[in-house]
Structures are given as structure tokens and as C-alpha cells.
PDB file of N, CA, C and O in Angstrom:
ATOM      1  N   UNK A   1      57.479  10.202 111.962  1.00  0.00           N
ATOM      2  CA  UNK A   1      57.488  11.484 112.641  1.00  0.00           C
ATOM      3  C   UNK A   1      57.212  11.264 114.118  1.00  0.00           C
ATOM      4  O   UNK A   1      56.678  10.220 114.493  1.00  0.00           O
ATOM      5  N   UNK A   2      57.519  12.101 114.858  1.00  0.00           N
ATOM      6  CA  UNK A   2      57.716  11.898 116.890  1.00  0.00           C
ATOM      7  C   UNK A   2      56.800  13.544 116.415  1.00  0.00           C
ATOM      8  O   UNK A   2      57.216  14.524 115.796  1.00  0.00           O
ATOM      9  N   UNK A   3      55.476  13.256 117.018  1.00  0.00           N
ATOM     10  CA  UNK A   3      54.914  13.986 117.330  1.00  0.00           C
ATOM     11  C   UNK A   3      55.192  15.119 118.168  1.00  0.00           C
ATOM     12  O   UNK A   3      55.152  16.329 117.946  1.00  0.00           O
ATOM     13  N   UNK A   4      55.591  14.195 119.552  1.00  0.00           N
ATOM     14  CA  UNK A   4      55.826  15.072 120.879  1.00  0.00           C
ATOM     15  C   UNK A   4      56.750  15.678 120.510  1.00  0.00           C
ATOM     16  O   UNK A   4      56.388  16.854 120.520  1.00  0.00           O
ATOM     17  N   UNK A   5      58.219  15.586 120.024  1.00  0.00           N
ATOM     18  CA  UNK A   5      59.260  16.170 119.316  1.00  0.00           C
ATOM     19  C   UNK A   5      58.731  17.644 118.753  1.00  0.00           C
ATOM     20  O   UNK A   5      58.910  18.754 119.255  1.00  0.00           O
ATOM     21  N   UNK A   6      58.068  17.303 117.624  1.00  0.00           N
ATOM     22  CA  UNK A   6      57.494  18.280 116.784  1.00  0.00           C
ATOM     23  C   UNK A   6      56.880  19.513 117.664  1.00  0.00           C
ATOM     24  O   UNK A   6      57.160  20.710 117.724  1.00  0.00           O
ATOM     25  N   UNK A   7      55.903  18.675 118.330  1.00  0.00           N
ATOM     26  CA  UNK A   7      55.174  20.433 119.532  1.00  0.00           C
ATOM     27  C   UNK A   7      55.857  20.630 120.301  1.00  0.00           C
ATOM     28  O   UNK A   7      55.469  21.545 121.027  1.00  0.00           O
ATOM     29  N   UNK A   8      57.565  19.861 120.795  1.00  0.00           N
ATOM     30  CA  UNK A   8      58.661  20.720 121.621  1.00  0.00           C
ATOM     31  C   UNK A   8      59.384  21.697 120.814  1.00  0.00           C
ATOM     32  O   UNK A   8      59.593  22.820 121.272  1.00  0.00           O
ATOM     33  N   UNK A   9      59.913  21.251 119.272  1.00  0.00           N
ATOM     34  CA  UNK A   9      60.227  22.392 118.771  1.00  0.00           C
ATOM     35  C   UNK A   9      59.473  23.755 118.241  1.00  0.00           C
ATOM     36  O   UNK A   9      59.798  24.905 117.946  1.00  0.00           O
ATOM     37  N   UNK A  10      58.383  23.029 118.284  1.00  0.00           N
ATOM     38  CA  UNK A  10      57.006  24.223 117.844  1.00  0.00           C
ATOM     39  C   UNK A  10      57.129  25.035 118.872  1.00  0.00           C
ATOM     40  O   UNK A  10      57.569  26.173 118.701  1.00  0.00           O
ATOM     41  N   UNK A  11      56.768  24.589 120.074  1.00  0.00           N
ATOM     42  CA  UNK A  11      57.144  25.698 121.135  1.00  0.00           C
ATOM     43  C   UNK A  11      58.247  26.472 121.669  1.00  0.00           C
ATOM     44  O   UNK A  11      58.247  27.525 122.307  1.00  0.00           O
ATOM     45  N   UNK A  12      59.261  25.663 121.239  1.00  0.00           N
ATOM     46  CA  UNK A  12      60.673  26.380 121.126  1.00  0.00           C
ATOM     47  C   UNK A  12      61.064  27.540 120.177  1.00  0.00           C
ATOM     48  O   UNK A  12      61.919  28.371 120.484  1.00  0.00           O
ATOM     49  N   UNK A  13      60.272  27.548 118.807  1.00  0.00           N
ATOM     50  CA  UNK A  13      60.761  28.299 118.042  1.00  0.00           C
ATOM     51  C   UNK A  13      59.788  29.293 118.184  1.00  0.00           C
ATOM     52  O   UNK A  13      59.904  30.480 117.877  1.00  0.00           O
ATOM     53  N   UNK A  14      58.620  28.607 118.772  1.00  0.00           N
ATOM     54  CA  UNK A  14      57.745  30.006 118.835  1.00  0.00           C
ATOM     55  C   UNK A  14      58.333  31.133 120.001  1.00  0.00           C
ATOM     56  O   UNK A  14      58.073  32.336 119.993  1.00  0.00           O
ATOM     57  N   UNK A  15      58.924  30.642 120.688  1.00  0.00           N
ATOM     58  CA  UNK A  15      59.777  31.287 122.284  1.00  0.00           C
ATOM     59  C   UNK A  15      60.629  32.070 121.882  1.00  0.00           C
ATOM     60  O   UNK A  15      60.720  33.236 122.264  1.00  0.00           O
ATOM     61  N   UNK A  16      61.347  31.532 121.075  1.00  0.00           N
ATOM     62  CA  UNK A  16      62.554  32.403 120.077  1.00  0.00           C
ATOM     63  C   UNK A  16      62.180  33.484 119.202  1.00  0.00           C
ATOM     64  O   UNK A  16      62.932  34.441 119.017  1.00  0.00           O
ATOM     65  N   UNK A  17      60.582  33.330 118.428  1.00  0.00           N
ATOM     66  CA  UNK A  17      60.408  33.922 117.416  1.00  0.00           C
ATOM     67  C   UNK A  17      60.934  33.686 116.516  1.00  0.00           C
ATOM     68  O   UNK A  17      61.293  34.637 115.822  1.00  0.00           O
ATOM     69  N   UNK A  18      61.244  32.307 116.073  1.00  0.00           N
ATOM     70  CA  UNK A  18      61.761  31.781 115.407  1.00  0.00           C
ATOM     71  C   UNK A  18      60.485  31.132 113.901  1.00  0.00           C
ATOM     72  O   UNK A  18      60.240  29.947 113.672  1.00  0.00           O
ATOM     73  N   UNK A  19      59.845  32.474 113.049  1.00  0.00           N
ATOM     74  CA  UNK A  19      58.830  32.094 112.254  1.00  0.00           C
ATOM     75  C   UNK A  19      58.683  31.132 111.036  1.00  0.00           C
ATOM     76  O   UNK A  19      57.716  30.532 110.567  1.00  0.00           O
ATOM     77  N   UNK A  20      60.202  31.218 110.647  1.00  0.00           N
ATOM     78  CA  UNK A  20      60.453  29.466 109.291  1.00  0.00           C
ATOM     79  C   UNK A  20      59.824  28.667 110.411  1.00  0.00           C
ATOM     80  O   UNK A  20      58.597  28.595 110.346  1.00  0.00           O
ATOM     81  N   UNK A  21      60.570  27.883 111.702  1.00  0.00           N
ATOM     82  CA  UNK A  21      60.856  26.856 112.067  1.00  0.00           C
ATOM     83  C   UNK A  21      59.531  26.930 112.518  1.00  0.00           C
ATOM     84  O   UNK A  21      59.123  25.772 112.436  1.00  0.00           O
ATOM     85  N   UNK A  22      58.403  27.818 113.057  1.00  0.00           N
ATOM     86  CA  UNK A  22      57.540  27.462 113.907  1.00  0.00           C
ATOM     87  C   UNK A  22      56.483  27.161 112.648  1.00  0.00           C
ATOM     88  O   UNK A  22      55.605  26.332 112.889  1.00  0.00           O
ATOM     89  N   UNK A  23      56.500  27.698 111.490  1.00  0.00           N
ATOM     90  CA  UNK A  23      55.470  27.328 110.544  1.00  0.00           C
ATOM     91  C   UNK A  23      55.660  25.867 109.237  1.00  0.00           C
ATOM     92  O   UNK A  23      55.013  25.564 108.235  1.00  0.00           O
ATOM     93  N   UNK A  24      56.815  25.306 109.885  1.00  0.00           N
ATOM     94  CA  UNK A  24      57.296  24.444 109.593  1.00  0.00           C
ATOM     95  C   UNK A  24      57.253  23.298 110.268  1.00  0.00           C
ATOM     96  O   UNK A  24      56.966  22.323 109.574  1.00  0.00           O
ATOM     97  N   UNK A  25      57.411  23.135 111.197  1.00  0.00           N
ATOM     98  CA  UNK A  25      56.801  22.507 112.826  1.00  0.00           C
ATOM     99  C   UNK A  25      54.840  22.161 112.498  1.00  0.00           C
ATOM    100  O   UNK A  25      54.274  21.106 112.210  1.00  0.00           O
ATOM    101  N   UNK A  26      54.104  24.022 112.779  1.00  0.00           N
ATOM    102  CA  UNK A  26      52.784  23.303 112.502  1.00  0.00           C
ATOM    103  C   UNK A  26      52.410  22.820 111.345  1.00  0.00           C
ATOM    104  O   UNK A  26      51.355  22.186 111.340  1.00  0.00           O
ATOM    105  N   UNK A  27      53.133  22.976 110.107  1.00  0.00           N
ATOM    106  CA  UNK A  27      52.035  22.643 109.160  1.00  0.00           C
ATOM    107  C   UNK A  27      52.426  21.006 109.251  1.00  0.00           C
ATOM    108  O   UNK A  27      51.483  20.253 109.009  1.00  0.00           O
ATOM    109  N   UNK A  28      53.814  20.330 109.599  1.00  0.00           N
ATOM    110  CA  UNK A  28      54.584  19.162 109.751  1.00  0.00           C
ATOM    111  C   UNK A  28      53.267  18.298 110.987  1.00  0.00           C
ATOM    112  O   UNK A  28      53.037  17.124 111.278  1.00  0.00           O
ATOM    113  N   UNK A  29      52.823  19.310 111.310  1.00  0.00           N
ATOM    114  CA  UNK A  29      52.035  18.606 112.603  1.00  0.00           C
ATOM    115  C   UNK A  29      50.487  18.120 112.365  1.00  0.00           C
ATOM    116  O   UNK A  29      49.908  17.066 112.626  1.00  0.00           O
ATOM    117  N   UNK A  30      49.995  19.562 111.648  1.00  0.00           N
ATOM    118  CA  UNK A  30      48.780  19.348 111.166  1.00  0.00           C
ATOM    119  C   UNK A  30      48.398  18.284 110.185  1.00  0.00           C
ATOM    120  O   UNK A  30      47.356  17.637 110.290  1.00  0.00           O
ATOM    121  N   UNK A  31      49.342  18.113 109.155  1.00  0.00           N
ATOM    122  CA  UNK A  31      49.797  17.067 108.220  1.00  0.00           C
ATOM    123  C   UNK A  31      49.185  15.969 108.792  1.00  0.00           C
ATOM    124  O   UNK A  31      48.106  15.443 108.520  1.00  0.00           O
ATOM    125  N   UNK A  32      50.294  15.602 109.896  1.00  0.00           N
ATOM    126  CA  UNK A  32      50.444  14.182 110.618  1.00  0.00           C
ATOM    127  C   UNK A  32      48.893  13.778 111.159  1.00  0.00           C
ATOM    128  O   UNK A  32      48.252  12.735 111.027  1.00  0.00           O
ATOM    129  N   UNK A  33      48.572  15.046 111.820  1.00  0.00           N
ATOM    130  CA  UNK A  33      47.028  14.325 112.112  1.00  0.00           C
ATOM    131  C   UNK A  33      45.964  14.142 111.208  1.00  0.00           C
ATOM    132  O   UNK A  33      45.012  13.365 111.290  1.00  0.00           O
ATOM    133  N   UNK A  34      46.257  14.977 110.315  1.00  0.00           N
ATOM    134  CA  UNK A  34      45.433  14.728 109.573  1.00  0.00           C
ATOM    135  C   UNK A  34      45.569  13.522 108.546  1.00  0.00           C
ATOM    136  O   UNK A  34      44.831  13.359 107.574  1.00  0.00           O
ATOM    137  N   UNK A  35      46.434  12.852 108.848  1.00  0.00           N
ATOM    138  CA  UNK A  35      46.348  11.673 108.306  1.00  0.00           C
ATOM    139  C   UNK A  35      45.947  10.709 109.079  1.00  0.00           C
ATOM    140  O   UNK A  35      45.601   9.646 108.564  1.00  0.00           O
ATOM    141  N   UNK A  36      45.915  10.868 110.331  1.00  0.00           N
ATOM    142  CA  UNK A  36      45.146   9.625 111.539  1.00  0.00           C
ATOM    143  C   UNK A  36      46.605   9.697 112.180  1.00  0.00           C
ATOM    144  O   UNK A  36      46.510   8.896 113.110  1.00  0.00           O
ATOM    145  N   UNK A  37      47.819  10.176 112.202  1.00  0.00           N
ATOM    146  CA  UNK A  37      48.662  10.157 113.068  1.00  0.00           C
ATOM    147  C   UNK A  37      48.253  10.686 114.599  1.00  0.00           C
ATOM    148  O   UNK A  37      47.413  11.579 114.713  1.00  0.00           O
ATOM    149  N   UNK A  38      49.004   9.981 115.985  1.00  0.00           N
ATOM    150  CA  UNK A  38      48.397  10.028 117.066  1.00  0.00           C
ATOM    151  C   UNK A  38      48.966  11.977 117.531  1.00  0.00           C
ATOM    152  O   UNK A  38      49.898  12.531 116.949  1.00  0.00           O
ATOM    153  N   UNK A  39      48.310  12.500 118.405  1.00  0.00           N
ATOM    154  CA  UNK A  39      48.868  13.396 118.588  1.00  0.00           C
ATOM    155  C   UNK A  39      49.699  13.584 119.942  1.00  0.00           C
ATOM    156  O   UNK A  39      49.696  12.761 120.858  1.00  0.00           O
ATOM    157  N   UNK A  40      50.451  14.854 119.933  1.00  0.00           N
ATOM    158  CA  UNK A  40      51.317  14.969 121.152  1.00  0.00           C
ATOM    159  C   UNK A  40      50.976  15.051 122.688  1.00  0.00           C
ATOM    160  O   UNK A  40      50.056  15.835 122.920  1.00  0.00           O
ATOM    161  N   UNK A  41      51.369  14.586 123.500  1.00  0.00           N
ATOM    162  CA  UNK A  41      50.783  14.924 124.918  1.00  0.00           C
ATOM    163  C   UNK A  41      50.764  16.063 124.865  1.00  0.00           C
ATOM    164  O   UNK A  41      51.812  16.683 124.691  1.00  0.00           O
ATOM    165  N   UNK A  42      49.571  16.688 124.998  1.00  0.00           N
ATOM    166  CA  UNK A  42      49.798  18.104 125.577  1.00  0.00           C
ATOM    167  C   UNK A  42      49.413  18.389 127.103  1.00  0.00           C
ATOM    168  O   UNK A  42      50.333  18.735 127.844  1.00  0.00           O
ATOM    169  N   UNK A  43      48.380  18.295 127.525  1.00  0.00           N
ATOM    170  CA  UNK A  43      48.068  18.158 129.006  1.00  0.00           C
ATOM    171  C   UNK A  43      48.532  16.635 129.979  1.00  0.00           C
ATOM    172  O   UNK A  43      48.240  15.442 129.892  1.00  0.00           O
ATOM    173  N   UNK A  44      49.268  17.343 130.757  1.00  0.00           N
ATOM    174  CA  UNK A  44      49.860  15.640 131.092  1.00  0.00           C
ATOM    175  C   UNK A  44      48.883  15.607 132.008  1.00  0.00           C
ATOM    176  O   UNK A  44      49.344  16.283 132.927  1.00  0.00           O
ATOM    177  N   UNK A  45      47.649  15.179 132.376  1.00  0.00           N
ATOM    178  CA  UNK A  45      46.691  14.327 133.396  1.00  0.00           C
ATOM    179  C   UNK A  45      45.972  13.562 133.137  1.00  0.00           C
ATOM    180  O   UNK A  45      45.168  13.560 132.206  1.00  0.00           O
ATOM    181  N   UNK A  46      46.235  12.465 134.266  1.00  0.00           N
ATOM    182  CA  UNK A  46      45.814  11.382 134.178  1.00  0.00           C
ATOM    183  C   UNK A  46      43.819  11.660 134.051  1.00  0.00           C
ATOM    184  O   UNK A  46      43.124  12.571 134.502  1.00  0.00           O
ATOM    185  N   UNK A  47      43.510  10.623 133.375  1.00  0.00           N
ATOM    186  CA  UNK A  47      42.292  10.466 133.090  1.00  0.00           C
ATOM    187  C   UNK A  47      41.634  11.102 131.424  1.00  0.00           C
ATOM    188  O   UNK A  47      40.775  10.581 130.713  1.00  0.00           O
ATOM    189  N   UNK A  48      42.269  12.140 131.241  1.00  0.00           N
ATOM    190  CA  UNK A  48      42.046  12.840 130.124  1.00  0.00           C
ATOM    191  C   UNK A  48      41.790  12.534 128.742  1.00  0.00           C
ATOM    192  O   UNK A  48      42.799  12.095 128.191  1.00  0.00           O
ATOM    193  N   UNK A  49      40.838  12.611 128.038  1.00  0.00           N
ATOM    194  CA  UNK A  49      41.084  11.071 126.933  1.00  0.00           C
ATOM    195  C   UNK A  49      41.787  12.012 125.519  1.00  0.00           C
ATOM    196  O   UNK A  49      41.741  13.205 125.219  1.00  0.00           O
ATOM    197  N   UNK A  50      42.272  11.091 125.034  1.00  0.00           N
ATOM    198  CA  UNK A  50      42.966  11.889 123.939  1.00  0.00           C
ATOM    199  C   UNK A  50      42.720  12.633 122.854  1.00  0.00           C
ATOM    200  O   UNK A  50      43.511  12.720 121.916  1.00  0.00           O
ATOM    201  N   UNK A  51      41.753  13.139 122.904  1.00  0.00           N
ATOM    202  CA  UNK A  51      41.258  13.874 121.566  1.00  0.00           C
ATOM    203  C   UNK A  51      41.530  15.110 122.279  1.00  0.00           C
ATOM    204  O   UNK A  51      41.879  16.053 121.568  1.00  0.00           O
ATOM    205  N   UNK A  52      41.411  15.394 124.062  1.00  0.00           N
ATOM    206  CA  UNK A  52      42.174  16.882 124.117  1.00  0.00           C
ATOM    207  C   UNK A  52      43.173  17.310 123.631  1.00  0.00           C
ATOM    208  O   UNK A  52      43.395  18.462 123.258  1.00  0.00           O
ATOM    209  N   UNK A  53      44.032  16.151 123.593  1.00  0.00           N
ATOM    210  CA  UNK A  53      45.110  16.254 123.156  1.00  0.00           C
ATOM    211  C   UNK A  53      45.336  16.743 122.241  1.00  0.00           C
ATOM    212  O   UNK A  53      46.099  17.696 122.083  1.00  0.00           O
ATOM    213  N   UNK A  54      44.417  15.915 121.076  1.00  0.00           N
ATOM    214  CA  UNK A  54      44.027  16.062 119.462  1.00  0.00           C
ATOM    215  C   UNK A  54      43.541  17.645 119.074  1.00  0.00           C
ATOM    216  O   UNK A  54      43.898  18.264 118.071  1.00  0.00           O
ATOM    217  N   UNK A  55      42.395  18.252 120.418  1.00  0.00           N
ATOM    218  CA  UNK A  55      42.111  19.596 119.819  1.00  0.00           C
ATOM    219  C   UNK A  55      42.876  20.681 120.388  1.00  0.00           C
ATOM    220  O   UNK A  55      42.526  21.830 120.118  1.00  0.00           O
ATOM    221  N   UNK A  56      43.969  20.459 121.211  1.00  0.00           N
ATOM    222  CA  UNK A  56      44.774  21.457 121.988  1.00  0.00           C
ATOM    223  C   UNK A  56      45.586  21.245 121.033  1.00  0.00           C
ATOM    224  O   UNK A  56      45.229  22.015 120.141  1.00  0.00           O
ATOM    225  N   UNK A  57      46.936  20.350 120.503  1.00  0.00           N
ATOM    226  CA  UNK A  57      47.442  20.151 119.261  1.00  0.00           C
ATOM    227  C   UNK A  57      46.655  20.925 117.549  1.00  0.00           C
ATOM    228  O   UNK A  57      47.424  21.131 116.610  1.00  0.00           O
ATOM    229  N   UNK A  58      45.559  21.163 117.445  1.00  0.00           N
ATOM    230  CA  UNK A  58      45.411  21.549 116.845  1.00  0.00           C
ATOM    231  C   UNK A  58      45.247  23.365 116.681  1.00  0.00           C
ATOM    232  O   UNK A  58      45.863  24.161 115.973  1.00  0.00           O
ATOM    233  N   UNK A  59      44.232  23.536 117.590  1.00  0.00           N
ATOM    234  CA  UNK A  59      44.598  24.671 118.336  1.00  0.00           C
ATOM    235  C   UNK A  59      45.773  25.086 118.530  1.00  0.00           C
ATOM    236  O   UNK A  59      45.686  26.293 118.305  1.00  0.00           O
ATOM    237  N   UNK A  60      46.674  24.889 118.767  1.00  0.00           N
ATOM    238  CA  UNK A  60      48.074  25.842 118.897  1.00  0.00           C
ATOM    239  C   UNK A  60      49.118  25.817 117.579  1.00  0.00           C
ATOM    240  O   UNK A  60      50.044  26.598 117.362  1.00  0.00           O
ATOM    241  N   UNK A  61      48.741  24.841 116.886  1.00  0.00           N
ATOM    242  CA  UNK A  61      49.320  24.739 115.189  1.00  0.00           C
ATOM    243  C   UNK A  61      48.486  25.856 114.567  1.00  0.00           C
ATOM    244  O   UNK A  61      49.140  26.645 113.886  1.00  0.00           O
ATOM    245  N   UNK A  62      47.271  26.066 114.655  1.00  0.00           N
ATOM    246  CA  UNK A  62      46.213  26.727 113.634  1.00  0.00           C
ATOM    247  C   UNK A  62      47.128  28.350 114.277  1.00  0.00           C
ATOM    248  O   UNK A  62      47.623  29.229 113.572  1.00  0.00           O
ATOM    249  N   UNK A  63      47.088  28.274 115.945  1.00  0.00           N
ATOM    250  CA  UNK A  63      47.213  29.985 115.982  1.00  0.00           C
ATOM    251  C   UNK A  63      48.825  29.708 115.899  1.00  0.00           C
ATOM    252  O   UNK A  63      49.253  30.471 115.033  1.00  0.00           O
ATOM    253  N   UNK A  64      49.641  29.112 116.316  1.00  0.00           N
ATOM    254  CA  UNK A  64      50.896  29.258 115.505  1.00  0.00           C
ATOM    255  C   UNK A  64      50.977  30.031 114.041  1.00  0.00           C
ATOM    256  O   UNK A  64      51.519  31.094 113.737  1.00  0.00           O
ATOM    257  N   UNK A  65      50.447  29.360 113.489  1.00  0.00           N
ATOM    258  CA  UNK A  65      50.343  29.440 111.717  1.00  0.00           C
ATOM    259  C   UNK A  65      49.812  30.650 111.738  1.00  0.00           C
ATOM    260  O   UNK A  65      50.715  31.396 111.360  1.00  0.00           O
ATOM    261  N   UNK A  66      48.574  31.466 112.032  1.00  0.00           N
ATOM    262  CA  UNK A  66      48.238  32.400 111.865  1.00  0.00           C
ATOM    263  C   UNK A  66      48.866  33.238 112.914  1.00  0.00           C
ATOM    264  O   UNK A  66      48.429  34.387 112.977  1.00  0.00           O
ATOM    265  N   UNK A  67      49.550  32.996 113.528  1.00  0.00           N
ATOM    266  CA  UNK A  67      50.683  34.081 113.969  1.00  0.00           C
ATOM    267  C   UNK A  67      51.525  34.705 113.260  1.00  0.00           C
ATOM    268  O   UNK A  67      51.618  35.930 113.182  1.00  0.00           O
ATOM    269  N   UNK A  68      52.343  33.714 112.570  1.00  0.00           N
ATOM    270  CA  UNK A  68      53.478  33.915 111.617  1.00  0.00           C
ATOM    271  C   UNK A  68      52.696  34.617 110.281  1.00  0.00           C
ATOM    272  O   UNK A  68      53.341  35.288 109.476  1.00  0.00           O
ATOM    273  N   UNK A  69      51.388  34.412 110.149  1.00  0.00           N
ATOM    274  CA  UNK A  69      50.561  34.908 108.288  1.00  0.00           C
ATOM    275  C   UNK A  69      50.212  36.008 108.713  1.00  0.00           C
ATOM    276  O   UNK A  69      49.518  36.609 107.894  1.00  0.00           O
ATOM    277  N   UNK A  70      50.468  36.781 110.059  1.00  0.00           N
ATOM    278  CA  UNK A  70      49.860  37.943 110.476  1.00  0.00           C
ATOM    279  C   UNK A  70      48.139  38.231 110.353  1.00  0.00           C
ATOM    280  O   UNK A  70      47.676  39.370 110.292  1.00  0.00           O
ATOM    281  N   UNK A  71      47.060  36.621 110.324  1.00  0.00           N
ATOM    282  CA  UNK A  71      46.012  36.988 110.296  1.00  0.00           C
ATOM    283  C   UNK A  71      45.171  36.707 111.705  1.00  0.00           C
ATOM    284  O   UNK A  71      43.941  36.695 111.750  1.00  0.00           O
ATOM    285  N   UNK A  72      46.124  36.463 112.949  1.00  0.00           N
ATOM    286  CA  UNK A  72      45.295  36.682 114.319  1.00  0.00           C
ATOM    287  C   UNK A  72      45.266  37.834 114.306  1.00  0.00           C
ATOM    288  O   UNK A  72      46.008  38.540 113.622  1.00  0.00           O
ATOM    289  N   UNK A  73      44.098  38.356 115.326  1.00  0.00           N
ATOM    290  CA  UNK A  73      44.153  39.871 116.105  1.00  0.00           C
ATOM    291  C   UNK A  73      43.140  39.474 117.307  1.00  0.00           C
ATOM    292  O   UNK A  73      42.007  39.007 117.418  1.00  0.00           O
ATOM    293  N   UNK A  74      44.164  39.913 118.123  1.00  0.00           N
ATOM    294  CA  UNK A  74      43.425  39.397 119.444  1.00  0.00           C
ATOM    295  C   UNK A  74      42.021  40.271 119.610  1.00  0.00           C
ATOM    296  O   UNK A  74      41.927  41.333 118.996  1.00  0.00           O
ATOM    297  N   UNK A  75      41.069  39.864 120.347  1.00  0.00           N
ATOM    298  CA  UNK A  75      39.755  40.350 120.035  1.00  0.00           C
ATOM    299  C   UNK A  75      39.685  41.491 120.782  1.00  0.00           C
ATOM    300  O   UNK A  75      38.624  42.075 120.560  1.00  0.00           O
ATOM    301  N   UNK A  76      40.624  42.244 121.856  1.00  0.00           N
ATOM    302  CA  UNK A  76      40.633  43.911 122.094  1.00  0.00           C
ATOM    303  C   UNK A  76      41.294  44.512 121.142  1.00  0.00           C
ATOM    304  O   UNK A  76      41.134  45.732 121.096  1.00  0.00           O
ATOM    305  N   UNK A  77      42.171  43.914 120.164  1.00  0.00           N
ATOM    306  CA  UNK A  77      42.629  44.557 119.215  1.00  0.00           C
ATOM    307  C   UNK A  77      41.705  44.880 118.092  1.00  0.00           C
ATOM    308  O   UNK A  77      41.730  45.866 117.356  1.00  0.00           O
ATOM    309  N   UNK A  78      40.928  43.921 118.095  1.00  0.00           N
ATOM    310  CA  UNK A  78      39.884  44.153 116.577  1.00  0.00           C
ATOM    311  C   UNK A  78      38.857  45.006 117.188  1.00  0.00           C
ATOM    312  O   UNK A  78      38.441  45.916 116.471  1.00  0.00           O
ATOM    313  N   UNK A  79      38.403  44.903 118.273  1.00  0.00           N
ATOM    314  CA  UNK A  79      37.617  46.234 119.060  1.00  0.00           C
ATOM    315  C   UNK A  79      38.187  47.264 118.464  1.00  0.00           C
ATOM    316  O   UNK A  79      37.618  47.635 117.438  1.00  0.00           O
ATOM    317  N   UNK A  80      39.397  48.004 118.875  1.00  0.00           N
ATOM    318  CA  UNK A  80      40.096  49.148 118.663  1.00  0.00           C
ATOM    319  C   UNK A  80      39.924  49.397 117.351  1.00  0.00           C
ATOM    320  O   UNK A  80      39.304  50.440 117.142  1.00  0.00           O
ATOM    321  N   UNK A  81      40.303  48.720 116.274  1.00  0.00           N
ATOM    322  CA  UNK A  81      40.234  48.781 114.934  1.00  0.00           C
ATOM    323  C   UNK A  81      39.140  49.106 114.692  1.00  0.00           C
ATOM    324  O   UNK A  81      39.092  50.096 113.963  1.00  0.00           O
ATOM    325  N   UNK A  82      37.997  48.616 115.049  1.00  0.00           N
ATOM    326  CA  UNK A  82      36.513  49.208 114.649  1.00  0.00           C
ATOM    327  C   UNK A  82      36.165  50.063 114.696  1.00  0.00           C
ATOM    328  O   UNK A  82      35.270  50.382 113.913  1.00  0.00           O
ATOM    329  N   UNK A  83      36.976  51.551 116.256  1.00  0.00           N
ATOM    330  CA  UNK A  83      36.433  52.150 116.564  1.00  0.00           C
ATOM    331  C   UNK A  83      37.217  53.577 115.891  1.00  0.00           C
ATOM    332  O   UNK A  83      36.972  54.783 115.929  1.00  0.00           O
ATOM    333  N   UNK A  84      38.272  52.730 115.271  1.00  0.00           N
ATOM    334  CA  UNK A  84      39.555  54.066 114.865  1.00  0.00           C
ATOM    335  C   UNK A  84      38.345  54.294 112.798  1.00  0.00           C
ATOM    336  O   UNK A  84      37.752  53.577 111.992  1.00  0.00           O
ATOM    337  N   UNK A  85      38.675  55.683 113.002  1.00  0.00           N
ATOM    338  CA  UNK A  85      37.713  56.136 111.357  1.00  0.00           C
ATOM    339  C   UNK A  85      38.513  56.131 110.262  1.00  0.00           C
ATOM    340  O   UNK A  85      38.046  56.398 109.155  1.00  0.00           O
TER     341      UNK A  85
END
């Protein structure tokens, strides 16, 4: 598996709204690391050691995924919800 590949189409299909391919992409991703596979560049700067990499890669698979399962709600949204009877 090409990691970096994987979080270009992840972000591609998420752009599209494209919800098979983008929950197909993270779980393909989450997989990989979680087997000790390396993860994708995500921040290109120099010095940075790679586990940002590792928790920004993870981070955007997890809210990918719970994008598409409809269980994010951004936190002014769950405000509102609290306040409606």
C-alpha cells in the first residue's frame, strides 16, 4: 500500500463528497497503521518528527469516517441541540 496515495485520494473524495471512496480510503489507512505501516506526509516541514504525521493521519481518517456515519457534530451544533426542547 502507498500511503501518501491513499490520503491524496482520501482528500479527493472527500472534496467531491465522494462517501464509498472516502470511507474506503480511511478505514484502508487506519488498517495500515495500525499494523506499524509508516504514515503519509502530511505537514511538509522540515524538522517535524513523524508521529505528527502519524496523529494528523489519524485524525483526519477518524473524522473522515465519522463524517460519512453521520456521528460528528461540530461543537456549536451540539450547543444548539441542547438548547432546542
Amino acid at each position: 500500500m502507498d500511503p501518501q496515495t491513499t490520503w491524496e485520494q482520501l482528500l479527493c473524495a472527500y472534496a467531491e463528497g465522494d462517501w464509498d471512496v472516502i470511507e474506503e480510503r480511511a478505514t484502508d489507512l487506519i488498517a495500515w497503521l495500525d499494523h506499524g505501516g509508516f504514515p503519509p506526509k502530511i505537514v511538509n516541514r522540515i524538522g517535524l518528527d513523524p508521529d505528527w504525521d502519524l496523529a494528523l493521519a489519524r485524525a483526519g481518517c477518524q473524522f473522515a469516517l465519522e463524517s460519512v456515519r453521520g456521528t460528528w457534530i461540530p461543537s456549536d451544533a451540539s450547543a444548539v441541540a441542547r438548547r432546542k426542547p
